[in-house]
C-alpha positions as CSV (number, residue, x, y, z in Angstrom):
1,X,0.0,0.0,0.0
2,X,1.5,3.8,-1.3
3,X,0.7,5.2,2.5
4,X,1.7,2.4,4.9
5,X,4.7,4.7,6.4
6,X,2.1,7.2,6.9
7,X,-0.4,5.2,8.7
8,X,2.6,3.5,10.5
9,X,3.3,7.0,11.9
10,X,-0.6,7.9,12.4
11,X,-0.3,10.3,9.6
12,X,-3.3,8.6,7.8
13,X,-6.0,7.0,9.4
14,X,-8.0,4.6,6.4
15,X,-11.4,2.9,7.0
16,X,-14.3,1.4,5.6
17,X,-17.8,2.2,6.0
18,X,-20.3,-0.1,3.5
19,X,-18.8,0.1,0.4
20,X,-16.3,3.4,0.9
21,X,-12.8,4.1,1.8
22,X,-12.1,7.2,3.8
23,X,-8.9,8.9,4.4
24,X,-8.2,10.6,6.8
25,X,-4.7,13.1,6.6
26,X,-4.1,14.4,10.5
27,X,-3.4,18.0,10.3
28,X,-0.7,17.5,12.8
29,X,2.8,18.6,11.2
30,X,0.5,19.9,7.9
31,X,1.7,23.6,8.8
32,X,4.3,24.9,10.6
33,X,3.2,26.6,13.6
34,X,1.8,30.1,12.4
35,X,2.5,29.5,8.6
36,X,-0.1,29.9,6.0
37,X,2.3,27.3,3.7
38,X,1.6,23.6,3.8
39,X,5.2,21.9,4.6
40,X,6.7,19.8,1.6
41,X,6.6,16.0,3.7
42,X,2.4,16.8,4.1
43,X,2.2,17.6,0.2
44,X,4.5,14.6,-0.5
45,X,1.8,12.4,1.8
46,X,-1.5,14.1,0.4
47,X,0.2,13.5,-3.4
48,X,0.3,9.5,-2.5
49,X,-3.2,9.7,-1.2
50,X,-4.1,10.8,-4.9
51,X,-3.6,7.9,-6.5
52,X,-6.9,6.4,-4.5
């Protein structure tokens, strides 16, 4: 699976409810602590949740 380091680290929570898949991306580490500006390892991790 593309995010299994993630949700190793509790980056990305996956589920299943019926016939869906949700992920979930915690915010925690998605900004830098009163930054507007998404850090690069949080875009790297949203890009691999793309390919779902």
């Amino acid at each position: 699976m593309a995010l299994t380091t993630e949700i190793g680290e509790g980056a990305v929570e996956v589920e299943t409810e019926g016939t869906k898949v949700i992920i979930r991306l915690r915010e925690q580490g998605s900004f830098a602590r009163g930054s507007a500006y998404v850090e690069d390892d949080y875009i790297r991790c949203w890009q691999k949740s793309e390919m779902f």
